[in-house]
N, C-alpha and C positions, 0 to 999 in steps of 0.2 A: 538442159536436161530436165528440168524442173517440166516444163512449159511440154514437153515431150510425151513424160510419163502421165502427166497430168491428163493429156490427150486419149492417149493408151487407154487409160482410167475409166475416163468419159466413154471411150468405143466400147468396153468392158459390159460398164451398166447398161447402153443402149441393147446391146445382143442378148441381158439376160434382162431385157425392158419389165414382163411381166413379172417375175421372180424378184427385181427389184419393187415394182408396185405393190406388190404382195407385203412384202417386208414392211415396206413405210406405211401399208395399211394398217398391218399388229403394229408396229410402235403407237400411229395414233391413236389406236383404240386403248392403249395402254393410259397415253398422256392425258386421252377424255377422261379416265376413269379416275384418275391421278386429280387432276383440277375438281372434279365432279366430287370428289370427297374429301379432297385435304386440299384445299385452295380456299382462301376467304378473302375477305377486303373490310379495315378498319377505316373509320373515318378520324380517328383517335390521333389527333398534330401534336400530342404530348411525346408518341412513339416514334416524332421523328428524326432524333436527336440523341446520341449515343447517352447509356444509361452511366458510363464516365468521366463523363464533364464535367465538373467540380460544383458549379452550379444546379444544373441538373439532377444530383445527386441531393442537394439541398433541400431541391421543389418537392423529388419523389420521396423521400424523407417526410415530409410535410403532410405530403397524402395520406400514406402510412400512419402517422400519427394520430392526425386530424382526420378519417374518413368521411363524418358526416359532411364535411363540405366539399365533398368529391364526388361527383354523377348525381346532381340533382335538377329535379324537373319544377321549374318555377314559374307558380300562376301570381302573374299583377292584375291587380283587381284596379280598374279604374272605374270610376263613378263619378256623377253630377254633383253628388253629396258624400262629405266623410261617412256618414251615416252609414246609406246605404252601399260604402266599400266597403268598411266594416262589420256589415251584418252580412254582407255576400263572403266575405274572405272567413267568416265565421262557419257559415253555413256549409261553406268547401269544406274548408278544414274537419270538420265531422265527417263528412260523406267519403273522403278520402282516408280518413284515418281508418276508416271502416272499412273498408277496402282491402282487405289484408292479400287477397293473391295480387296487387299491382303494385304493392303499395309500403316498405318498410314505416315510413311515417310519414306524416302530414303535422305540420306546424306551424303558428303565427306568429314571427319571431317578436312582433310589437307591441303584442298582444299577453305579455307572461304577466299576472299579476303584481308580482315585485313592481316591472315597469311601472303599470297603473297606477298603484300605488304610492309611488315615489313619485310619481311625473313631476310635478310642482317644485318640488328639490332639485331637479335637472336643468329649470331653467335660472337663468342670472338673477342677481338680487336686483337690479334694478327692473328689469322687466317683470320678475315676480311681484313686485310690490306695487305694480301700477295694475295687475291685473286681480289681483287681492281689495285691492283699495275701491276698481272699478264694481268685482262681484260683491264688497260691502256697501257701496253704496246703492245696488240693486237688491237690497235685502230683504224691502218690504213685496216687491218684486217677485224675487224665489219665495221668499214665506207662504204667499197666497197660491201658488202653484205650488210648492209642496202639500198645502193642503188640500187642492183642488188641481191633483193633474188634467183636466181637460180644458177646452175652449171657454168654457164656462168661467173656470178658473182665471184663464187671461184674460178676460173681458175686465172680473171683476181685480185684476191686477191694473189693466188699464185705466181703472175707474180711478183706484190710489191716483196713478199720475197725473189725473183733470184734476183731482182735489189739490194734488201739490202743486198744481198751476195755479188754481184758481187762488191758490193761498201765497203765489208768491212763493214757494217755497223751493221748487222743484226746479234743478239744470240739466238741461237735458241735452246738451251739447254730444255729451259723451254716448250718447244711446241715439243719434240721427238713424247710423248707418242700422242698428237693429231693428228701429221702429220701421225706418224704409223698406225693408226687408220683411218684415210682417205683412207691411201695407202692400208689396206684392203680393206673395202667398195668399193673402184675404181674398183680395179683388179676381185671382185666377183660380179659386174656389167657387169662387159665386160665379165665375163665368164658365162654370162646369169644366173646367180643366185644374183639379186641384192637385198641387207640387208640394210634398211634404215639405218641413222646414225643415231649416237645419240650424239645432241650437247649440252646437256646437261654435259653427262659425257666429252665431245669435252673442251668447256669452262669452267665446274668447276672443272673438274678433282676430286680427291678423295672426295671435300667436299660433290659434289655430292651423295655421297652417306650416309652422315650425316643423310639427310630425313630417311632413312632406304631402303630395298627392296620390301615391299612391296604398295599398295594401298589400300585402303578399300572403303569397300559402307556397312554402316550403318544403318539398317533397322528396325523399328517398325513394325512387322506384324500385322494381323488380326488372331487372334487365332479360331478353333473351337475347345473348347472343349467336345463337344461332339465327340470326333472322338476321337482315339486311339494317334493318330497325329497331335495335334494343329496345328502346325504350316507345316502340311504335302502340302497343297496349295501354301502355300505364298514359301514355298521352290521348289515347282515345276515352280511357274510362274519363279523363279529367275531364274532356273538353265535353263530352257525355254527362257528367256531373253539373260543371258550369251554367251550359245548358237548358236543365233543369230548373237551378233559380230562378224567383220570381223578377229581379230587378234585372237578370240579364234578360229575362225576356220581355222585359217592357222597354228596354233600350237604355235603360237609366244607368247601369253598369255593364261595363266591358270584359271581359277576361281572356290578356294575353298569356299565351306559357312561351318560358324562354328558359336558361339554366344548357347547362353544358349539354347532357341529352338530346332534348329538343335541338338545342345547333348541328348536335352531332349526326342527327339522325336526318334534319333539314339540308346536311352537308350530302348525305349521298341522295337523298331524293333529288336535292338539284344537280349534282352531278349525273344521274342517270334519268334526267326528265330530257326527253330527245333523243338517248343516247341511239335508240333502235332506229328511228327515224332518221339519225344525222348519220348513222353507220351503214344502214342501207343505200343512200344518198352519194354516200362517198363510195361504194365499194361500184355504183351504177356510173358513177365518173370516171372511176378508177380503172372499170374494165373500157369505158369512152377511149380514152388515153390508148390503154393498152393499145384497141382497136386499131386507132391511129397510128402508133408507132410500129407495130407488127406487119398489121394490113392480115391480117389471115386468123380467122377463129379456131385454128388451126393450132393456133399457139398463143394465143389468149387466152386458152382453156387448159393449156399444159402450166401457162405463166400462174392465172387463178388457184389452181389444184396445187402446185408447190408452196406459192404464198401461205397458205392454208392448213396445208402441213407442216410447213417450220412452224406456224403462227402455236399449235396444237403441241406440238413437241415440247416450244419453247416455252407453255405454258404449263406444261409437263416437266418441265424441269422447273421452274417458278414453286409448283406445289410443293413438289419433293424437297429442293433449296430453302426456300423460303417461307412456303406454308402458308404467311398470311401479307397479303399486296396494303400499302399505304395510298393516301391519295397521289403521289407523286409517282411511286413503281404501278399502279395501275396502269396509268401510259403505257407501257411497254408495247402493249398490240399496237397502238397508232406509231411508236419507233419503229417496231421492227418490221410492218410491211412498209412504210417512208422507205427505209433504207435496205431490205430483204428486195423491193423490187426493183429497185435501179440495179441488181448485182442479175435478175432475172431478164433483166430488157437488157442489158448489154449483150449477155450471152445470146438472146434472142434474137437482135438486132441483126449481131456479126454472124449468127447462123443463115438468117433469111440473106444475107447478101453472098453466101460462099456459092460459086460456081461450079454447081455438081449437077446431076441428072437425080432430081427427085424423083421419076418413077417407076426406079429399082431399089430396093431395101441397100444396095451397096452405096449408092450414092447419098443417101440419107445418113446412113455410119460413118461415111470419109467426112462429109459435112461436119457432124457434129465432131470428129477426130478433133477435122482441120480448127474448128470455133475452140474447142479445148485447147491446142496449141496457145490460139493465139487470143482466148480472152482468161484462160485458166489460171495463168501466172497472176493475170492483173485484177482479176477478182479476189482470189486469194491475197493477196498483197493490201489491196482495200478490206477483206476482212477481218487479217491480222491490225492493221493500221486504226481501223474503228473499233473492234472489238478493246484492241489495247486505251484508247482512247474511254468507252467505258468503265473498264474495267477499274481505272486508275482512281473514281468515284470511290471502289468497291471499299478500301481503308478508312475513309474517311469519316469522321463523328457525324455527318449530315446521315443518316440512316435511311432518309427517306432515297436521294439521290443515289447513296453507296447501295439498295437494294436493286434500284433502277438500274444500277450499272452494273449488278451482276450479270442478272437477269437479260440484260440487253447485249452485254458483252458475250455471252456466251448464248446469246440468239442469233449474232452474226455469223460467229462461226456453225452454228445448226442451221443457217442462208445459203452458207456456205456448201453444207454440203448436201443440203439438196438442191442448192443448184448445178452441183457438178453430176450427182447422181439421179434425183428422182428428176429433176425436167429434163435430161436427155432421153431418159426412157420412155416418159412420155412423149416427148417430141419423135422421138419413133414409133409410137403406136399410133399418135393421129395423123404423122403423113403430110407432112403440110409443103408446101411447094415452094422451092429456092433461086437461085439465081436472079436479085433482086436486086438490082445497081441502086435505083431506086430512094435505097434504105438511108443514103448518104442525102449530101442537101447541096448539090453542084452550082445552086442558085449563090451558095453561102461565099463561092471562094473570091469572087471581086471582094468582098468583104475581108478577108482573110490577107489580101496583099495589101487592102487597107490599112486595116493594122498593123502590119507591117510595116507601111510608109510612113505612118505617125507613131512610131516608136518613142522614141524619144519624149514626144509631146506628151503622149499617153502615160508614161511610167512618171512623168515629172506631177501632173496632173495624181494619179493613185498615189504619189508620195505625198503631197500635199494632205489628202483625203486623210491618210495614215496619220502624217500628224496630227491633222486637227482632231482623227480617235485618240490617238494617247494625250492629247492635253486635257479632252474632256472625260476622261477614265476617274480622274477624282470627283466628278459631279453625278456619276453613276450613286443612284439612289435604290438602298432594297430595303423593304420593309418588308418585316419580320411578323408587323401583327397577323394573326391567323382571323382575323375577325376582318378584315379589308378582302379576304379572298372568298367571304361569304357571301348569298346572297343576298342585298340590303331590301329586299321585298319580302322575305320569309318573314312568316309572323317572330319567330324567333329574337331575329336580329330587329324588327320593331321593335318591340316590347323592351329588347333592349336596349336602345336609342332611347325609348322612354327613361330610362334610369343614368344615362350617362353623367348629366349635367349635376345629380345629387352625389357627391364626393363619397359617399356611406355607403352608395348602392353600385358606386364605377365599379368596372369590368378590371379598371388599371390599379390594385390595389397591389403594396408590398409588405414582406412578413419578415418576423426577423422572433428565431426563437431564443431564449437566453436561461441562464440556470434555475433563477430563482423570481418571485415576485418582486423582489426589491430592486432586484437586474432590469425586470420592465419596467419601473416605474422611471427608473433614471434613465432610461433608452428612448422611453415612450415621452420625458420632458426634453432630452435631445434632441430626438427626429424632429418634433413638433416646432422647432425652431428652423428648419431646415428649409430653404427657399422653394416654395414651389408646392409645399406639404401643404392641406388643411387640417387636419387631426393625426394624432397620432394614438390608438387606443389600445391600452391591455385592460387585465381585471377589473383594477381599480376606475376605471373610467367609467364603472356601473354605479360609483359610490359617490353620490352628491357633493362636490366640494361645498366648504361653508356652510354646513349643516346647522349647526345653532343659531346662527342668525336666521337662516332662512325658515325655519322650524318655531323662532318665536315670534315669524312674520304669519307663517302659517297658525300658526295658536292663537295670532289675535284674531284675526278670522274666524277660528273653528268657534271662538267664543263666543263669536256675534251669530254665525248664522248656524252652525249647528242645529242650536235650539229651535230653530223656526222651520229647519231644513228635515230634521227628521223625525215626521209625524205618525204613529202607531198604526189611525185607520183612516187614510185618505178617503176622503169622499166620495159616494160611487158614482159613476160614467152617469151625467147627463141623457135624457131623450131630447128630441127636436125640439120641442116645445121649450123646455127649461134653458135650451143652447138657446132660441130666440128674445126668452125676455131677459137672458142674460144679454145677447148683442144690443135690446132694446132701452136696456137702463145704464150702457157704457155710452153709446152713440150719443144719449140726452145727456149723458154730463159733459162728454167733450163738447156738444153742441153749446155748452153753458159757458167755455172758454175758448170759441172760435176768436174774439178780439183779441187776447193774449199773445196766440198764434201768429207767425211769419206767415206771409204765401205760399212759402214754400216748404211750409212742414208739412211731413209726412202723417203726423197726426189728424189732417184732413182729410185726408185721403181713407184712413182708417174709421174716422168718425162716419164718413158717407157710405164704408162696405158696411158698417155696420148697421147701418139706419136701413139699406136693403138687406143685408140677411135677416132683419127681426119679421119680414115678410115673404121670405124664403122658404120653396118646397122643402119637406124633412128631406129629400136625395141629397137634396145642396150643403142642405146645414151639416149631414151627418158625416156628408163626406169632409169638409170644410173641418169637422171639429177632429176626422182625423189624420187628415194629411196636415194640422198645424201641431198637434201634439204628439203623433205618429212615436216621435226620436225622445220628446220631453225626460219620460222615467229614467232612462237610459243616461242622461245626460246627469239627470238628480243625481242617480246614483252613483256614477263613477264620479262627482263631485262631493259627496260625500264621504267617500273612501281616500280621494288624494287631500282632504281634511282631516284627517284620520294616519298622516303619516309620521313616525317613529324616527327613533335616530338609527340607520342602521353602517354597518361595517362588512367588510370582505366576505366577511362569513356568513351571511347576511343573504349575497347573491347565489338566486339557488343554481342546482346542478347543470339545467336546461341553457345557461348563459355560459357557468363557468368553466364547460367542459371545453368550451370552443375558446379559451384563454388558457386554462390552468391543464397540465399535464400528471397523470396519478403519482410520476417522479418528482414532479414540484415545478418541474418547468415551464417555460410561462414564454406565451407568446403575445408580440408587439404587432399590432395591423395600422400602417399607413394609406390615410388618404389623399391622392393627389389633389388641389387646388384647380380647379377648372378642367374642363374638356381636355380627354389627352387621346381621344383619336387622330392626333396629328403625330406620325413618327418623331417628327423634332423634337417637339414637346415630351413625349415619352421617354425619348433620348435623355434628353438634361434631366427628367424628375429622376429619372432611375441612377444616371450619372452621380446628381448631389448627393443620394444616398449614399451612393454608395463610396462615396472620399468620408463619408462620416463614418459605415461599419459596411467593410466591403462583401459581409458574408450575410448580404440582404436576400429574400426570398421573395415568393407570388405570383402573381400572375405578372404584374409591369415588369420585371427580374427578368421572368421566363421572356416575354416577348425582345427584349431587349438582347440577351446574352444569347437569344437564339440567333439572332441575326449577328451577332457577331461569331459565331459558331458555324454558319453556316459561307459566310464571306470568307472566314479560315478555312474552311473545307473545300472553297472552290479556288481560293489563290494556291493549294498545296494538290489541288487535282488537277488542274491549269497547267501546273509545271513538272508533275508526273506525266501528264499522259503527254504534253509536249515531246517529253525525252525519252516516254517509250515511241511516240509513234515518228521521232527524229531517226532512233536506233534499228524497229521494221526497216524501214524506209532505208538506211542507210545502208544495210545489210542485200534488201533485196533488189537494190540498184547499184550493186557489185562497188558499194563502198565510193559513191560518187558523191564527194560531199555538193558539186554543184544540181546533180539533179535533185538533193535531198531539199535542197533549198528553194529548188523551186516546186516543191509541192508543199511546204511550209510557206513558205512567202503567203502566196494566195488564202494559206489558212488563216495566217496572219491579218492578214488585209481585212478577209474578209470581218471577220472579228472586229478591228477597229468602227467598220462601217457600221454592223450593227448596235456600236456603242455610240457612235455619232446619230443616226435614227432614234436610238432610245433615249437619248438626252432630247432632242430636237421636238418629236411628236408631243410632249413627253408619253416612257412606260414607263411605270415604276416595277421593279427588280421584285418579285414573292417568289416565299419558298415555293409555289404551285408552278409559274413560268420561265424559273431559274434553269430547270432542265434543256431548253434553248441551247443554251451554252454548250454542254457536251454533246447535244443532236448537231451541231454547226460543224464541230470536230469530225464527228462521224460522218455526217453527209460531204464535206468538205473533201477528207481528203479521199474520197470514192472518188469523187469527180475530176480531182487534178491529179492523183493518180494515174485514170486510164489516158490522160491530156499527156500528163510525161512521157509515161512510157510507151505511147504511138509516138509520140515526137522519138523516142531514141529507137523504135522500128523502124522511122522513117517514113512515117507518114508528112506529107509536105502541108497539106490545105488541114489544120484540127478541125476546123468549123463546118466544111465540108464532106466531114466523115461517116462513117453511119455511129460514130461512136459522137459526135453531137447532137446525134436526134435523139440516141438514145438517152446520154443526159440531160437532154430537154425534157424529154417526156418522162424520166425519173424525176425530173422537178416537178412537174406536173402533178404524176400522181401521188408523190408526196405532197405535194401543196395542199391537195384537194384533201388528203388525211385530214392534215392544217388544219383545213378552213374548216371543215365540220367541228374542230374544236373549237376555232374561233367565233363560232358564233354559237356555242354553250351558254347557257342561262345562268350557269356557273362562274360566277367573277373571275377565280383562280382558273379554271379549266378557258374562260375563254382569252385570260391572258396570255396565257400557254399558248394555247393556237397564232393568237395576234405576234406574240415573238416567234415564235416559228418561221411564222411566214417573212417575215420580216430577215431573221438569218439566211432565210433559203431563198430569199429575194439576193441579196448580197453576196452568197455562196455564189449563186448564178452566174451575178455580174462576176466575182473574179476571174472562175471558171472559163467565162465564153469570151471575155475582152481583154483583162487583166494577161492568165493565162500566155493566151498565143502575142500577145504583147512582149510580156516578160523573155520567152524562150528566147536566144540565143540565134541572130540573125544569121550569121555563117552555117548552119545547119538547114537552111529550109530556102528552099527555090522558092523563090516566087515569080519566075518565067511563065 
């Protein structure tokens, strides 16, 4: 009855062809219009995951609270020299704070005075006190350059040190690596390539580089979202700023930006770099296929123009449903012509081969009646089956997938019904010529009693295959990071590789907010005990432990060098001349204690640049006096100031620090840093794990990545076994309640499934929220294909393999593959894994379908005479 009316239906729309054309013209001009103004696309992996997830609700919680460390655009400043990171990450920081249309704020989080100020308190008593004891015993040293900051100055510092040689007095063990250091810089002055110094590394030697290597500038943008690229302005002015500096343009400093933004904005650029080019590509393959499976442009171009219109509809209902696509429901156009045209070529197939007289309009109408009878049922039946299959997504807390599966679910059914209505209409306006035996593959059927004769062999073998899928179902691996699905060539995801390996600046940090300061303090000495943690930091971790001691280590310092250290009116800047016969009366005294000297003191080396600079052009000299002293003041003075440090307490650290700890209600947050590299899932797994057996209501970014993958492995074992038992229930209903042919279009689902869990263990793929979709495209391509497989087997179809209904699910593999593949080779990590498992399920779907399948059916039903 079904299969009848259906038919009726079909002759219906053909007789009123044009008045049907017409019709699906206005709706799509409605659905362009629809997408064209309420349809977006976020790159935003925060909004993939339902906003009631107990977790989840923690993170967004946190946002809320804490804004400033939400959407920001961050430039690392590398450099040859701290120096010159520091002076570039300074220089940013003005130009950008300046900036006020791109730009909420520009900041240097390392750079607050308190910091400065205090630095010396921040490091351990023992390390403070060998670096105390080092800059006292360099005192006469600093005194002479405090008085004479230039070249000048050092010469005549270097002279103290020939005197303390020459007297026996002086050890200079402790000062090699500075003096060697010098004695570069010297010698690549005079050889007209002069490298400022750097007195930083000069006087603090290794501690120096405790701060770390990099710089940062800290930025609030100004987002548009109406652009594809929020933050694509506020990233130009920076890198337009950058730019600008002098040290970036001498090469001596780098400036990468990275920060949620830049990923985010980096994510859809490489998602849509190609896109026009790999779409075009594929849609030139697509119609290849067509070609070949049709044979007539005839109906290639009815096949095209339907695709194209659901494709418009379905996007038409995306806008209005959904309004804004994630990177996962963006898919949906490459789902729904995959699986919209195998529902088009079947119909097409089984047209071109019906035995009617195409060159009277009547025999084109009986044609398409007859192809409605008998593919009308079985499309429908595939679109309820897939569509149910999507839809089953639609509940679940995965958001990203449950949009997909609206979206797609109810794209099948809108395949559906322009396949029944707009391509017969059109297939009667363009006239295409039938009676096409042809269309079937008669070459197939020795192959068909094949399988048939190794039944047995062949099913025992697929059982096998089966088990070893479900043994290896527990080694199935899905990571959750959002940062593995990015691409690791964007300057972005550089910049931040750059920061992994420093536990302060990782991407995998955890939060844990508590009532009060006292709460963090006792949380923040718990976590820090916790295996796997490197620091555990709230307020108080801006407040120097051990202040009195370290304070009267500092005072005895301040006492000694202070006084030498801070001179009212420095000496003015030497000329050439005065810089030569100062290099000419240091060069003669070390000359006076060259015996004293090792071979291999660097002090030789310095006495010789100096005996040639005292005859050195002024270019050389003047350059020389200030690529050595360039950094000097600079260093004075912030050595100055951390001699100058106080006792301070909580109250102490200013606003600019504590706001990102302390909450206006008193609340007080804890920030965990993981112990080593945790871009490996495992590894994230257990840090986030230990945490959270110690306070499981932990927060942050390692939290978020963690609890999403487990969030999202729930959403797909409970969409797994929904959509099972709706598409058991289609299935069971529309094959008149036969529990054995239910089964055998599930079996093959089933199979196939294991196979691609055996492949993805094997190759290996790793399981992302991007290429996870796989999974319910298998479903839906799946049982399309053994679908139309069963129910020709219960028409009576003898040879499956020889029908035109396997060419045509040959060439719906096809042109689905080919969608595939243009994903699969996206620039896109996530996007081109997606394609790679695609192709992979629909490799396996294949196999079941064309071997498995006519295996499987029920040998007493089919001649194979």
């Amino acid at each position: 009855m079904l299969s009848a009316f259906i038919g009726r239906f079909i002759m219906l729309c053909a007789r009123h062809a044009y008045a049907v054309v017409a019709v699906f013209f206005i709706l799509s001009a409605g659905a362009v219009f629809a997408g064209v103004n309420y349809l977006g696309v976020t790159t935003d992996t925060s909004k993939m995951l339902s906003p009631r997830l107990e977790w989840k609700q923690r993170s967004d919680e946190m946002a809320r609270l804490f804004p400033q460390k939400e959407n920001l655009l961050v430039a690392v400043i590398e450099a040859d020299l701290p120096e010159e990171g520091r002076e570039t990450a300074r220089l940013l920081a003005e130009r950008l704070a300046a900036d006020h249309k791109n730009f909420n704020f520009a900041e240097r989080p390392d750079a607050d005075p308190y910091l400065v100020r205090n630095g010396l308190m921040f490091l351990d008593t023992k390390p403070l006190g060998q670096l105390l004891d080092d800059t006292i015993a360099a005192q006469p040293f600093l005194g002479a350059l405090a008085q004479d900051p230039s070249a000048r100055g050092l010469f005549g510092a270097l002279s103290l040190i020939a005197e303390g040689v020459k007297q026996g007095q002086a050890d200079l063990t402790g000062f090699q690596p500075a003096l060697k250091g010098f004695a570069d810089n010297l010698e690549q002055a005079l050889a007209g390539k002069p490298q400022p110094l750097s007195w930083e590394h000069l006087l603090g030697g290794q501690l120096s580089d405790l701060a770390g290597r990099y710089q940062f500038v800290i930025t609030k943008p100004k987002l548009d979202y109406g652009s594809f690229q929020p933050g694509g302005d506020a990233a130009n002015a920076m890198r337009r700023a950058a730019d600008s500096l002098d040290y970036v343009r001498s090469g001596h400093a780098k400036v990468h930006m990275t920060g949620q933004v830049q990923l985010d904005d980096e994510e859809f650029a490489t998602v849509a770099e190609g896109m026009v080019a790999g779409l075009l590509g594929s849609l030139a393959l697509v119609t290849i296929w067509l070609m070949l499976a049709v044979r007539s442009w005839r109906v290639v171009l009815p096949i095209v123009v339907t695709l194209v219109v659901g494709l418009l509809l379905t996007t038409g209902f995306a806008a209005v449903a959904v309004g804004t696509l994630n990177l996962i429901s963006v898919a949906f156009a490459i789902l729904f012509v995959g699986i919209a045209v195998d529902f088009a070529i079947q119909f097409s197939v089984r047209f071109r081969a019906q035995h009617q007289d195409s060159r009277n309009e009547q025999g084109i109408l009986a044609a398409l009646a007859e192809t409605g009878e008998e593919t009308g049922h079985q499309i429908l039946v595939a679109a309820l089956a897939t569509s149910a299959g999507f839809l089953a997504f639609t509940p679940t807390a995965f958001l990203g997938v449950a949009q997909l599966g609206l979206i797609a679910g109810i794209g099948m059914m809108v395949a559906f019904v322009c396949t029944t209505t707009l391509l017969p209409a059109l297939l009667r306006i363009f006239h295409p010529p039938l009676d096409c035996p042809s269309m079937g593959y008669a070459f197939m059927q020795p192959v068909d009693v094949k399988i048939r004769q190794m039944r047995k062999p062949l099913l025992i073998v697929f059982g096998l295959v089966a088990l070893a899928g479900i043994v290896l179902v527990p080694r199935l691996n899905f990571d959750g990071d959002p940062l593995h699905t990015k691409n690791p060539n964007s300057e972005g995801m550089k910049a931040l590789h750059l920061l992994m390996t420093n536990p302060q600046s990782s991407p995998y940090g955890a939060e844990l907010l508590v009532p009060s300061l006292d709460d963090a303090k006792r949380e923040a000495d718990r976590l820090a005990k916790v295996p796997g943690v490197h620091d555990a930091m709230w307020l108080g971790s801006f407040v120097p432990e051990n202040q009195p001691e370290k304070l009267a280590l500092i005072q005895d310092a301040a006492n000694i060098l202070l006084p030498t250290l801070i001179v009212p009116t420095p000496r003015p800047e030497p000329d050439a001349q005065a810089l030569r016969d100062a290099a000419q009366s240091t060069a003669t005294a070390l000359g006076g204690v060259m015996d004293k000297l090792s071979a291999t003191d660097p002090l030789r080396r310095i006495q010789a640049a100096l005996a040639k600079m005292a005859s050195a052009p002024d270019t050389i000299v003047v350059d020389a006096n200030h690529a050595l002293v360039r950094f000097l003041p600079a260093e004075l003075d912030q050595l100055r100031t951390m001699l100058q440090a106080t006792p301070v307490t909580l109250k102490d650290v200013p606003q600019s620090i504590a706001s990102n700890y302390l909450l206006p209600d008193g609340r007080a947050l804890v920030e965990v840093h993981p112990n080593g590299v945790m871009s490996n899932s495992n590894a994230l797994r257990s840090f986030v794990t230990s945490l959270q057996q110690i306070e499981p209501k932990m927060a942050g970014s390692a939290v978020d990545i963690v609890e999403s993958a487990r969030s999202i492995v729930k959403a797909f074992e409970q969409a797994a076994v929904a959509a099972i038992g709706m598409i058991a229930l289609i299935l069971f209903l529309a094959l008149r309640r036969r529990l054995t042919d239910m089964m055998l279009v599930l079996a093959p689902l089933l199979l196939s499934a294991l196979m691609t869990v055996i492949l993805i263990v094997l190759l290996p793929e790793t399981l992302n929220f991007a290429n996870i979709i796989a999974l319910p495209l298998l479903l839906g391509v799946g049982v399309s294909f053994n679908i139309y497989f069963v129910m020709n087997w219960r028409d009576g179809v003898k040879h499956p393999l020889a029908s035109p209904t396997a060419r045509a699910v040959l060439f719906s593999a096809l042109t689905t593959g080919t969608a595939f593949g243009s994903l699969a080779l996206s620039h896109h990590p996530g996007t081109a894994s997606m394609g790679r498992l695609l192709l992979l399920s629909l490799g396996c779907t294949l196999l079941a379908t064309l071997v498995f399948v006519p295996a499987l059916l029920p040998k007493r039903d089919i001649d194979e005479n």
